[in-house]
N, C-alpha and C positions, 0 to 999 in steps of 0.2 A: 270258653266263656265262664266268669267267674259269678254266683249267683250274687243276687242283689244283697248289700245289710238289711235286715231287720229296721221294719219302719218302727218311729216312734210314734205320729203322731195317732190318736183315735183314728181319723180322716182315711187317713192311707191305710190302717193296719189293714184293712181287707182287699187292697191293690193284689194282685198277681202277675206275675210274666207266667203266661203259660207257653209260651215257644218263644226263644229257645229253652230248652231244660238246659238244668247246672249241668257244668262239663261238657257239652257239646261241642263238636266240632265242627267247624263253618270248611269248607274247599275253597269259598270265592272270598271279597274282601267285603261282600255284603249280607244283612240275614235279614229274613221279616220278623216283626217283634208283634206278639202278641200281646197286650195287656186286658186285664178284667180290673173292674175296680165301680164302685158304690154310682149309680147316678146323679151324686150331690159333690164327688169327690171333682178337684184338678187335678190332672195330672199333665207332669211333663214327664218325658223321655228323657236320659244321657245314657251316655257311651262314655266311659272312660273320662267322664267328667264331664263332658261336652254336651252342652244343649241339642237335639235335636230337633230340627226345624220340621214343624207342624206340617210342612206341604205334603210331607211322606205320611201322613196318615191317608189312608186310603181307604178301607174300613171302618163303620163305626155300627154295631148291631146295640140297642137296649133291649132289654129283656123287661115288660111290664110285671111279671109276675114275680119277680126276685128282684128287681131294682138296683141291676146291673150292669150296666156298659161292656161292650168286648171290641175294643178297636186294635185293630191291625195297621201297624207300619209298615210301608214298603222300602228296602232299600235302604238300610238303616247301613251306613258306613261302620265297618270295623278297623283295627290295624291287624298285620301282622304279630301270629303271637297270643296273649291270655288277654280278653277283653273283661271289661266290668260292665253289664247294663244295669241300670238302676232310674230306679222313678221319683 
């Protein structure tokens, strides 16, 4: 897994993937994707370019006292090979 670019806009700079980490290595063709990111913010998911479809969130915790969102994808499709996730 290749880590995300560097966001530009204000909105995202505070977005995270917190699982998987840079450089991990996945065994199956699937990973669960952790993101954190502002409670005001959108976010989407991609793989390798590729939209990922909302059904796979599975997860969604806000935190009131930091005003932060941490939702969790399930089954986020990989290929074979160096993958990109980005938000």
């Amino acid at each position: 897994l290749v880590p995300p670019s560097p966001p530009i806009s204000q909105t995202t700079s505070a977005v995270k993937i917190l699982t998987p980490t840079p450089d991990a290595v996945a065994d199956v063709a699937a990973s669960t994707v952790v993101l954190q990111f502002p409670t005001n913010a959108q976010v989407e998911l991609r793989v390798n370019g590729e939209l990922v479809d909302r059904s796979l969130i599975g997860r969604t915790e806000t935190d009131a006292s930091t005003n932060l969102v941490t939702q969790t994808w399930y089954g986020v499709s990989l290929k074979e090979g160096e993958n990109t996730i980005e938000f």
